[in-house]
N, C-alpha and C positions, 0 to 999 in steps of 0.2 A: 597208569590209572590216576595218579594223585596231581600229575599235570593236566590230565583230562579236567580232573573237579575242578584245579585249578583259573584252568582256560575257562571253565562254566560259569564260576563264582566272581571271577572279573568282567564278563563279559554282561552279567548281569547287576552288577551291583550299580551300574549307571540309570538303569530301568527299577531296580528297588528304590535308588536315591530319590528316583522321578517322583513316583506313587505316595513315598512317604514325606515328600520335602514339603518342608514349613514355610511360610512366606509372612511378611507385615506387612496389613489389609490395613488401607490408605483413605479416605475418603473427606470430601468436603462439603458440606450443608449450608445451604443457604434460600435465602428469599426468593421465591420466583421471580417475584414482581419488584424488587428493589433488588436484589442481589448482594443484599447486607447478608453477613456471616449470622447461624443462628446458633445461641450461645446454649449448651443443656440440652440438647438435642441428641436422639436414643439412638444406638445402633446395635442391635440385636441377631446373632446367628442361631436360630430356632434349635437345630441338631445337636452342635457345640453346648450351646446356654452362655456364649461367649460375649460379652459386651462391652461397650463404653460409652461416655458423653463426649459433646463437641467443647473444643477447647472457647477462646476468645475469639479467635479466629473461624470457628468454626469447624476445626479439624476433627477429624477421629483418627485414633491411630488403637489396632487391635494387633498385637504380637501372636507369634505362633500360629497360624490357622492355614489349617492344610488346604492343598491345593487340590481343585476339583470344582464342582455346581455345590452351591450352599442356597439356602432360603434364609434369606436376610426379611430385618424389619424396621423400620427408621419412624421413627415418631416425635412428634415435639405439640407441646400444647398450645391449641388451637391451629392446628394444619393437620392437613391430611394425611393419614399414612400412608405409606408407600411397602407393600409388600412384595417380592421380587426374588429371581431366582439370577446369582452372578457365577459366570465361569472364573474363576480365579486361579492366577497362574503367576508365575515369576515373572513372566514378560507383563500380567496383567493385573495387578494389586492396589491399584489406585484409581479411585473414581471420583466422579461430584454429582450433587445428587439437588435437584432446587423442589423444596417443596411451597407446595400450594397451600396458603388458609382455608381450611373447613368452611366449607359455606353451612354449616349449621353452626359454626362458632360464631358470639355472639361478636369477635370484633369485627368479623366478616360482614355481617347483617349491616342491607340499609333498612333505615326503620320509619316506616313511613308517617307515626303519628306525629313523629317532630316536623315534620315539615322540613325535612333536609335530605340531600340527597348523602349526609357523609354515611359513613362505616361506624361501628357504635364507639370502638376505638377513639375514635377522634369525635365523638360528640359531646359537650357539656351537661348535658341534659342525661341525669341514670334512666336508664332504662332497662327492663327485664323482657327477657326473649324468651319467648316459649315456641320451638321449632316442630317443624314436621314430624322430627324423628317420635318427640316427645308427645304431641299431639296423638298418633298413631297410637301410643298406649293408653295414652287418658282413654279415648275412643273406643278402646278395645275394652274397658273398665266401666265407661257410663257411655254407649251409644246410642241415648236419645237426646241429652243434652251436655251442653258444657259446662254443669256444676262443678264435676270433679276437675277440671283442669284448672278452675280457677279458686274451687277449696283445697289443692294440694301448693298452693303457690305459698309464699313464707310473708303472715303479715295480713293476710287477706282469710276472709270469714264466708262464707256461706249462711246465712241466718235466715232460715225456714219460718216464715210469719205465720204460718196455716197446719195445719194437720190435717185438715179435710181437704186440701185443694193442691199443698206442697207448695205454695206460695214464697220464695226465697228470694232476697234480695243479695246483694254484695257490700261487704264490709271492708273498706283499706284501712290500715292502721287503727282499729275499733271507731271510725265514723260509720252513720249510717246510711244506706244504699245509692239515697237520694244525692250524697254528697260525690257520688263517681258518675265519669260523662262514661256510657258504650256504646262504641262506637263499630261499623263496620264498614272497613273500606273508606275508612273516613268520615262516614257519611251517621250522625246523629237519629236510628232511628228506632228504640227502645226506652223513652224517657218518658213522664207522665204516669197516665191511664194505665199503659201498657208494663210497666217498667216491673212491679210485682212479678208478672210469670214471667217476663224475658228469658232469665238466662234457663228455664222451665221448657222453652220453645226451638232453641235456636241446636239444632245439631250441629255436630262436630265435624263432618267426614270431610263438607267441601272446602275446611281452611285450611291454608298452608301456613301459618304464622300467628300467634299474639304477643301483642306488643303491651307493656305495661308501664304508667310512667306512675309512681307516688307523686306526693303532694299537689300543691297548686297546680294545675293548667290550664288558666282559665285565658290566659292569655294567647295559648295554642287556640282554644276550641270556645270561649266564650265563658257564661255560665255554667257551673254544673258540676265544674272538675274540678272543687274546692280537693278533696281524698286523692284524686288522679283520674286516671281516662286507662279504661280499657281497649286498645283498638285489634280488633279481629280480620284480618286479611286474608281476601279469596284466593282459592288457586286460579291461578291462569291457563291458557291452551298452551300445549307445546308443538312443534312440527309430529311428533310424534304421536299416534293417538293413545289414550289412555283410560280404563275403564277398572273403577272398582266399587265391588259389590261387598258388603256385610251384613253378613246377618246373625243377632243374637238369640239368644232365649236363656231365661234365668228361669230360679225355682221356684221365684217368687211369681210365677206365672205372667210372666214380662214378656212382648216379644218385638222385635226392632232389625226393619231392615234399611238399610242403606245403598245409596247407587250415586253413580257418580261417572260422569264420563268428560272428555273433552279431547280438543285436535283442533288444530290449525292447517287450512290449507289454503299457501299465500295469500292473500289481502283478507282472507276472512278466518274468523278462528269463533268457537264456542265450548261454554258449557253447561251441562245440564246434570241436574241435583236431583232427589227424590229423596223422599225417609215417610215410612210408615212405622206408626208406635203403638202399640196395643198394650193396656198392664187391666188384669183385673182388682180388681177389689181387693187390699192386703191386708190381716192382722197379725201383726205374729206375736200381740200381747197378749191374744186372746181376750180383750176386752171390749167387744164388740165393736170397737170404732176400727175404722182406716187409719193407715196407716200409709200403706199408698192408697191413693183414690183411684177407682177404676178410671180409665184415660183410654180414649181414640185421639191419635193426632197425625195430620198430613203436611206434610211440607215441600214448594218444589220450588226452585232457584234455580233459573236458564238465564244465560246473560249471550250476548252476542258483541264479536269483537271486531273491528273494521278497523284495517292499516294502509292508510292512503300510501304512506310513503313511507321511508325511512326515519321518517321526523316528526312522524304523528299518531295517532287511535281516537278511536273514538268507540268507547262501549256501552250500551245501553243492558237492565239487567231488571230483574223481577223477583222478587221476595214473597210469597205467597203461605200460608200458612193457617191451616185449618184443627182446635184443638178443644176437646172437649172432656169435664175432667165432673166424674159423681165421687165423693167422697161423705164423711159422717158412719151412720147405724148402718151396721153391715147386715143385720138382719133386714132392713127397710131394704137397702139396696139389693140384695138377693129376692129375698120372699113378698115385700110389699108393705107396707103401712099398716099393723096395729098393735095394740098396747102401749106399752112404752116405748117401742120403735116407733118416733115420728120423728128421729132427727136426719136431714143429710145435706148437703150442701153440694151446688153444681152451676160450674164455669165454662160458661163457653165462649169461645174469644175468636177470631177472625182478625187474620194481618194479612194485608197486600202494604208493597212499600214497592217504587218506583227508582233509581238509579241512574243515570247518565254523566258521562264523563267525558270530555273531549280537551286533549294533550296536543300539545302542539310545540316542536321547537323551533324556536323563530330565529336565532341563530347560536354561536359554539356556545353561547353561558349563559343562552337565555332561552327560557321554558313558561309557555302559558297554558295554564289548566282551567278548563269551567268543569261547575258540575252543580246538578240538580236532583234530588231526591223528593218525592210524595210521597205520604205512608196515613195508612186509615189503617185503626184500630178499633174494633165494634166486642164489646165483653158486656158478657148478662150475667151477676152472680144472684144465685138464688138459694134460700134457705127459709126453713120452717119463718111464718112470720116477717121476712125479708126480701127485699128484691134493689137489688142496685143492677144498673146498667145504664152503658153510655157511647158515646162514637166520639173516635180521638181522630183528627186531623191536625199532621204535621208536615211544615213545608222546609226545605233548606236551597240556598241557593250561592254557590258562594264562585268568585272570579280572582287566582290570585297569579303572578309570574313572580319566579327566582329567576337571578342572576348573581354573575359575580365572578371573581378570579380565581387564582390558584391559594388566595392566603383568605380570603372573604366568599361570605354568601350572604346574601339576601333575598328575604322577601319579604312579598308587599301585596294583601290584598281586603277584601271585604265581602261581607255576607247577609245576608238575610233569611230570620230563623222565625217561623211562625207558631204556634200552637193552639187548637182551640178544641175544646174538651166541651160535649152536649150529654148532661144527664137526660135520661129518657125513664117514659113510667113516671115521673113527676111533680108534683104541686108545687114544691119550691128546690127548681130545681139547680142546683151547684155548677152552675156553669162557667167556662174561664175560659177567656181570648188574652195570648199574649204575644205580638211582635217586638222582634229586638233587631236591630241593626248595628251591625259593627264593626270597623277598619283595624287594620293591624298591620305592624312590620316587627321582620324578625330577624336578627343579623348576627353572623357565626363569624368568628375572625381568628385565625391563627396567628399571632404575635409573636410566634417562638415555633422551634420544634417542640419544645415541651410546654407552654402555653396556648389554652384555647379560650376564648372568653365569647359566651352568646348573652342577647340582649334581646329585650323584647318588650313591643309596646301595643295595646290592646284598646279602644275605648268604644264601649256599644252604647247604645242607650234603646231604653225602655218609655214607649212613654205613661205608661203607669208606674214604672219605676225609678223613673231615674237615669243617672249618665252616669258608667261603670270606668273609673282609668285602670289600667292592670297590668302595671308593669313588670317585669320576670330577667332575675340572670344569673347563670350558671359559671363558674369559671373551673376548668380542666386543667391537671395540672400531670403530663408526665415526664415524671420524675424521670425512669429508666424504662426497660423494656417490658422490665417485670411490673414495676409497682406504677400505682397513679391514683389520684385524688379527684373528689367533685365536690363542690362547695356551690349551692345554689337557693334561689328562694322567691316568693313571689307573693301577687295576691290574687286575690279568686271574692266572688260571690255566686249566689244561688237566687231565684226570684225562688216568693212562695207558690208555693198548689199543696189543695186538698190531700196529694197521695204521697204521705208520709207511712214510716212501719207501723207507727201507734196507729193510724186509722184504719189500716189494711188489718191492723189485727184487730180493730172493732168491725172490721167488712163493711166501714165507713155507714155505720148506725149512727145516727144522731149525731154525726159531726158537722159542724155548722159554715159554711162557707167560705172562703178567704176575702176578710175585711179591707181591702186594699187601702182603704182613708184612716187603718188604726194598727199596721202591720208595716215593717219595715222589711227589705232585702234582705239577707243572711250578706256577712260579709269578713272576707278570713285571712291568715295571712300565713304563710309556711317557709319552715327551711329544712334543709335537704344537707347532710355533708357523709360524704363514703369515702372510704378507703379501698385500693385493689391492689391485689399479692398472686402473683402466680409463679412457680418453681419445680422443684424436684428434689425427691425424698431418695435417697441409695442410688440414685442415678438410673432408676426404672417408674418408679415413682409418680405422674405429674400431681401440680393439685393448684388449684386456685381459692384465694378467700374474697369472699366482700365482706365488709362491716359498714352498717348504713346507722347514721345517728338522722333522729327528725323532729319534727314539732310543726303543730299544725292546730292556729288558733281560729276559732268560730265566734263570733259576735252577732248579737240580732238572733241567735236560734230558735229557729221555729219550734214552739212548744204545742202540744196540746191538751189543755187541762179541761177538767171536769168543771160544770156549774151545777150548783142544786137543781136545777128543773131535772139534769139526764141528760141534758144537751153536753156536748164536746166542744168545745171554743178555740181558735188557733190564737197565737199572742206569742211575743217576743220574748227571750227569756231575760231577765236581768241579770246580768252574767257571761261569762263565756264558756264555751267547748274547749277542753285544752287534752289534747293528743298529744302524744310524746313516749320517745322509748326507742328503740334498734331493732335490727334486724341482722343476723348473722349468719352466711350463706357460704359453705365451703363443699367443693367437689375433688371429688379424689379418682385418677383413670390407672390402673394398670391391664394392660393387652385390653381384653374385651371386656373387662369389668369397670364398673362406674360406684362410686358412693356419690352419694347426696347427704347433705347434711343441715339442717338449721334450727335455727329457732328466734323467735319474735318474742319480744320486753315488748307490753302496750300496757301502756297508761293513763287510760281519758276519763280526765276529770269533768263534772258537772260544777263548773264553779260557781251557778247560779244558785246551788243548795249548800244547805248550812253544811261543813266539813270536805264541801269537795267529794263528796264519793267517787268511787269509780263505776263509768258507765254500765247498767244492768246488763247481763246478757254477752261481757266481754272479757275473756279471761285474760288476766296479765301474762300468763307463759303461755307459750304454745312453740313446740321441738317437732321435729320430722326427722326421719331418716329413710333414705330409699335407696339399694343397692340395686344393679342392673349388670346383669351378664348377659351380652348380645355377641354374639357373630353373621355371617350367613346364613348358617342353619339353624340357631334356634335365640330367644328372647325371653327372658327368664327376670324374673322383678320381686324384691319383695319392701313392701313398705312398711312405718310404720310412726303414728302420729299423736302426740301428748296433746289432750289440753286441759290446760289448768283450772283451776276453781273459776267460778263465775259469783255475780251477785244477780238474783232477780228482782224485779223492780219493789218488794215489801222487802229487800234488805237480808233476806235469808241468803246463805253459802249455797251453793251445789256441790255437786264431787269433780274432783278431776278423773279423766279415764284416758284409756290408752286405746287405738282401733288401728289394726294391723290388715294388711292384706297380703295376695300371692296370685302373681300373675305368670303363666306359662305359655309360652306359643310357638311352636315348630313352621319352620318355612320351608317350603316346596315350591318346587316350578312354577305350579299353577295356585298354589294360592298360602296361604296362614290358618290353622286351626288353632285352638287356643282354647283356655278355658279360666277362670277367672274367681280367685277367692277375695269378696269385698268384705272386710270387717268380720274375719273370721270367725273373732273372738266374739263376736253379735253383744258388740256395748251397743246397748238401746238405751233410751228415757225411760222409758218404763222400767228399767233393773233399779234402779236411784229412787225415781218420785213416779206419782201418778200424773198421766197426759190428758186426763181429764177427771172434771168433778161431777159430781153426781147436781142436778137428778138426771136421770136417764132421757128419759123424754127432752132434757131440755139442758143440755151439759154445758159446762163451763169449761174450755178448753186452758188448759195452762199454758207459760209461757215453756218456749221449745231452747232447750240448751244443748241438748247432744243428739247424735242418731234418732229417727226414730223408728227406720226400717231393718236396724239391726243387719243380719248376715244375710247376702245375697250374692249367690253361686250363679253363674253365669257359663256357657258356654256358646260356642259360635265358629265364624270359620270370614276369613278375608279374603275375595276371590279376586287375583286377578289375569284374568286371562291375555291382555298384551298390558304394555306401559312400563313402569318402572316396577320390578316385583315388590324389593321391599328399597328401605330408607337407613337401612345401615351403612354404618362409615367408619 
């Protein structure tokens, strides 16, 4: 018997040895696309919790791990994950493993408002990317227009000029609206007349991208972009077809659907857009006024894509947009006109804007592009006692080709930018024609592996204005893999027009016309220098920092002061604009969770008044923080956002407040449901100061420093029945 167990116990101890034997799990990580080793780079055994980082070489080496199927995880920041199931065995314990850059990371991104074809990596010029992924939750958050994507950006303002109509401009680095070009697809067609409700109009669903450049660009884009240029890029057809549909409704009796489709099928490809928005009448101060204004608005964006061949397209596209907005005495606007209800205010605005693009490459490192863009802009505001309205025609035309080799880029092209603005209803009426012409070359040079140095030369001319030279340059500098520098700077000008914030917030009463024989160009000059750090914390860890230092001076600012009659007069101010201050941006990734991190120092001085104040209406601090837990099946967010004291323009403090939100969204086969907590904690104006003064009939609106819609619950659902489901990675 005891040799039986014997015989048993030997005969098996080769097949326990098997089952239980340990091995040392081998692997090597590297670049796809260069096959350089990647240094700090994750490798994770899910079951175990067993890990390590890549040496110098790239190596990983894990001890001990049983042999069998494991679910492994490989990560490194900015590439893609790679998650995977390995048999691992004695004979088979060493692998290599080449990952791919994220194409939502931003070294991945080309970015098209610089006018280059590089990767953001290797571009001189900073740039901030705002990707699909991220887009998709702004959208799920504010889906009739793209306020919130670009008042959650770090540095950038949102400043609501209206309370009756929700009139908001964009603020970079505490400049005013006027002072950022936006842009879509390249194409300038939101400035002027129009430029108060833009970002009021413009949904979010059919872009894939924004691109954000601070300071000077005026050299990229012309006039305009003294603050920076916002540029907004469409999605395009894929072979694949793709269709998505949303639709929200909030508590605030909002309702908002979105649609969206496209496909390609060879030589021909399209897409077609829709968004209806519907909001009633809102108070949630109870003080009879709106808050949101009741709003109908329609908008549809089809564009059509043609590829002759492998080396060319040509798309033609259509912007259309129909929007109508009653705000003021809520009683008027519900029940009708009497007593003291005789206030309310109502805008109706009308965009069509035209499109065309034709690419061509002519040979390996040379590429010519035309393009052409029309846009009519027609808005009637009306109001007790008041009637402004006007027709905005703008033309753009611009011809330019890049070339160039493996260490240089160039371009080289010219445009022509029209404007002409007809007041209607009448007697003296404020009317403005402005054409500008203007040639430019822009050349990107790599001098080094770790030197990049761009250049740039602009000169338009006006001829009411003048002849603008605007020259710009950025030098790059990496250092190592992880860290790298930008140092850049430029100048910029603006021509004058009537539609500044000060006049938008008198609904352009009694503002007197632009004196062009007593009024000079705006004209400014900026620098730009950042720092980039990206690493790993316990060797699971990843996290990246920016640190952005800037300054950004304004000369000739357009003022508009008061005369005794009541009339408003434009006039130059004696003095400068001076902006200045950082911005500090740190992101942190472990598995499926993300932090977000910053905060913004701004500082702009009026130094045409006695002491330099700081600009009304602009708080020096302003912090964020937004965490994000995504996977495949669910997307979970919660934000939350300081801002500090302000001054209003009589020199009084505001408070600072804090507005948090919480966003939730489950995904399924067939679509996303969600639901949406915006500013939970409902910090309104109203909690602080009053948003209007008495008399009733006939109210004096205050200046707007925080919320004024307070807490708004949203819920909704994202359908998409074929395409890509969701945008996680």
């Amino acid at each position: 018997m005891k040799k039986l167990i014997l015989f048993i116990a030997l005969w098996a101890m080769p097949t326990l040895m098997l089952f239980a034997q340990n091995v040392t799990f081998e692997a090597v990580l590297s670049e796809e696309e260069t096959n350089e080793p990647l240094i700090g780079a994750t490798v994770f055994f899910k079951e175990t919790g067993q890990g390590n980082v890549s040496d110098i070489e790239g190596k990983v080496t894990i001890e001990n791990v049983l042999v069998g199927e494991h679910e492994i995880n490989i990560s490194y920041l900015g590439f893609q994950t790679i998650d995977t199931v390995l048999n691992i065995s004695a004979d088979n314990s060493s692998f290599t493993f080449y990952l791919h850059e994220a194409n939502e990371d931003l070294e991945e991104i080309t970015v098209r408002a610089t006018r280059s074809s590089r990767t953001i990596k290797n571009l001189p010029t900073r740039v901030e990317f705002i990707g699909l992924e991220e887009l998709g939750e702004k959208a799920i958050m504010s889906s009739a227009n793209i306020s919130l994507v670009l008042r959650e950006s770090t540095g950038i303002q949102i400043q609501q000029t209206s309370l009756s109509s929700g009139n908001s401009s964009i603020r970079i680095q505490g400049l005013d609206g006027r002072y950022t070009q936006l842009l879509k697809d390249g194409f300038p067609l939101f400035g002027g007349f129009s430029s108060g409700l833009s970002i009021m109009q413009i949904p979010p669903l059919d872009l894939q991208q924004f691109e954000i450049i601070k300071g000077s660009s005026s050299t990229l884009y012309g006039g305009g972009a003294i603050a920076g240029l916002v540029n907004m890029v469409s999605k395009t057809p894929e072979d694949e077809p793709n269709l998505e549909i949303m639709l929200t409704q909030t508590q605030a009796l909002g309702s908002t659907a979105n649609a969206f489709y496209s496909q390609r099928n060879g030589k021909i490809g399209y897409t077609l857009y829709g968004s209806g928005h519907y909001q009633n009448a809102y108070d949630p101060d109870g003080d009879d006024f709106t808050n949101l204004p009741e709003t109908k608005s329609v908008s549809f964006n089809p564009k059509l894509f043609y590829y002759p061949n492998d080396n060319s397209q040509l798309w033609i596209g259509l912007n259309a947009a129909y929007d109508n907005r009653l705000g003021g005495d809520l009683t008027k606007i519900n029940d009708g006109e009497g007593g003291i209800h005789q206030f309310s205010e109502r805008n109706i605005s009308t965009r069509l804007s035209t499109q065309a693009v034709y690419e061509n490459q002519i040979k390996e490192n040379g590429f010519l592009q035309i393009k052409n863009s029309v846009s009519y802009f027609d808005r009637e505001l009306s109001s007790t006692n008041l009637n402004f309205s006007g027709e905005q025609w703008n033309s753009f035309t611009e011809a330019n080709y890049s070339f160039g080799s493996k260490k240089s880029d160039w371009i080289i092209g010219a445009n022509i930018y029209s404007d002409d603005f007809e007041e209607q209803n009448s007697n003296n009426p404020r009317n403005q024609s402005n054409v500008t012409i203007g040639a430019f070359g822009n050349n990107t040079t790599d001098f080094s592996d770790k030197w990049v140095l761009e250049s740039g030369f602009r000169t338009d001319y006006s001829p009411d204005w003048g002849v603008f030279a605007l020259p710009r340059v950025s030098l790059l500098w990496k250092a190592t893999d992880r860290f790298s520098s930008r140092l850049g700077g430029g100048l910029g000008y603006k021509i004058p027009d009537i539609f500044t914030e000060e006049a938008a917030q008198l609904n352009f009463q009694n503002v007197l016309p632009i004196d062009k024989n007593n009024i000079n160009a705006e004209r400014s000059y900026g620098l730009n220098f950042d720092l980039n750090y990206r690493g790993t914390i316990a060797d699971k860890i990843t996290f990246s920092v920016n640190q952005l230092f800037y300054l950004t001076s304004i000369d000739n600012a357009l003022l508009l002061n008061s005369l005794p009659n009541g009339n408003f007069q434009f006039e130059n101010a004696d003095g400068n604009v001076l902006s200045k201050g950082l911005e500090t941006n740190l992101k942190f990734t472990y598995k499926d969770f993300r932090w977000f991190l910053n905060y913004a120092f701004i500082n702009a001085t009026l130094n045409y008044l006695p002491n330099n104040p700081q600009k009304p209406l602009t708080a020096k601090h302003n912090a964020g923080s937004v965490l994000m837990y995504e996977n495949e099946k669910w997307r979970i967010g919660y934000e939350a956002y300081y801002t500090g004291k302000q001054f209003l323009s009589d020199g009084t403090s505001t408070d600072d407040f804090v507005i948090m939100g919480l966003l939730i969204q489950k995904h399924f086969d067939w679509g996303s449901p969600f639901i949406n907590f915006e500013n939970f904690t409902d910090r309104r104006q109203a909690r602080f100061s009053s948003e209007v003064s008495p008399p009733h009939e006939s109210p004096i609106f205050n200046e707007i420093y925080a919320p004024t819609d307070g807490f708004i619950f949203s819920a909704g659902v994202v359908l998409k029945p074929f395409g890509n489901h969701h945008e996680h990675h």
